[in-house]
C-alpha positions in Angstrom: -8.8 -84.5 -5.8 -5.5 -85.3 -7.2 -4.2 -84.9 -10.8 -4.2 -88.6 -11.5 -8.1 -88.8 -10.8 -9.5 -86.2 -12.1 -7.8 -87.4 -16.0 -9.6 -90.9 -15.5 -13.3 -89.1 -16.7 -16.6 -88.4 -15.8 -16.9 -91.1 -12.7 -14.4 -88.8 -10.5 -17.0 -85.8 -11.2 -20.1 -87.9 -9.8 -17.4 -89.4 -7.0 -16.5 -85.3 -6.3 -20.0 -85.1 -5.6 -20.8 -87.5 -3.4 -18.0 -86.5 -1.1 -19.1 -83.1 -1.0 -22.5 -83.7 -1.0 -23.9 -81.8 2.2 -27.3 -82.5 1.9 -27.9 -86.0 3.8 -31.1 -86.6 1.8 -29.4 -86.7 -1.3 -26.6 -88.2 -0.4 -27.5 -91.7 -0.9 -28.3 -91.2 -4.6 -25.1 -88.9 -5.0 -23.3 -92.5 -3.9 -25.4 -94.7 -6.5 -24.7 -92.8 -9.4 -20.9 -92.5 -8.3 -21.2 -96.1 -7.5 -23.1 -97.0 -10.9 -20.2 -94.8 -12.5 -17.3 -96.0 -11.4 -18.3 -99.9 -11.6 -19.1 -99.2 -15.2 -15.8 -97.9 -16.1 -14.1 -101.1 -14.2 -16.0 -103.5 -16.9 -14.9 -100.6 -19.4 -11.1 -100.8 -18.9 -11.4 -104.5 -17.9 -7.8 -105.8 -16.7 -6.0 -102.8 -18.3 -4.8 -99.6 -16.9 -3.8 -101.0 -13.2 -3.6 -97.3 -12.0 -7.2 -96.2 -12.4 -8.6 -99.6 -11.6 -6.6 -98.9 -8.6 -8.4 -95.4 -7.9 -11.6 -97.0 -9.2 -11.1 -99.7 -6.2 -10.8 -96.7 -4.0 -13.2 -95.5 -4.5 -15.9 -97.3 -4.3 -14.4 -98.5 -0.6 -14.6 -94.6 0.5 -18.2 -94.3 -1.0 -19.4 -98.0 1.5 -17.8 -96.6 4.0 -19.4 -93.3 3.9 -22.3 -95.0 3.1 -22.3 -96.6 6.3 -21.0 -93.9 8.3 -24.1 -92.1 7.1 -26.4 -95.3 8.5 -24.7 -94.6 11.8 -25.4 -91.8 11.7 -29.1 -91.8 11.4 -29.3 -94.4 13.8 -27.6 -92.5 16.5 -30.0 -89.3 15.9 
């Protein structure tokens, strides 16, 4: 995780863990409370601080698509 994320608080922590998360059982509710997280801190900063609301938006595009992924996934097993 770079530098610039991991200053933006306690959203990058539950983000970390989602990402890691090996366990596919508890990998969906690693990616809602990441997702409740970071969507939280977007209506905290509302319109300021472009850079994190950048890494915020990030975010929460990698944790769909893994998301997904994982769907595929379990279809294909």
């Amino acid at each position: 995780m770079s530098t610039a994320i991991a200053s933006f608080g306690d959203w990058d922590f539950l983000y970390a863990n989602a990402l890691l998360e090996p366990d596919g059982n508890r990998l969906p509710e690693r990616i809602s409370a990441a997702e409740v997280a970071i969507n939280e801190r977007l209506e905290a900063i509302g319109n300021r601080d472009n850079s994190e609301r950048a890494a915020l938006t990030d975010a929460l595009r990698t944790l769909q698509t893994l998301r997904s992924r994982r769907g595929q996934t379990q279809i294909a097993t």
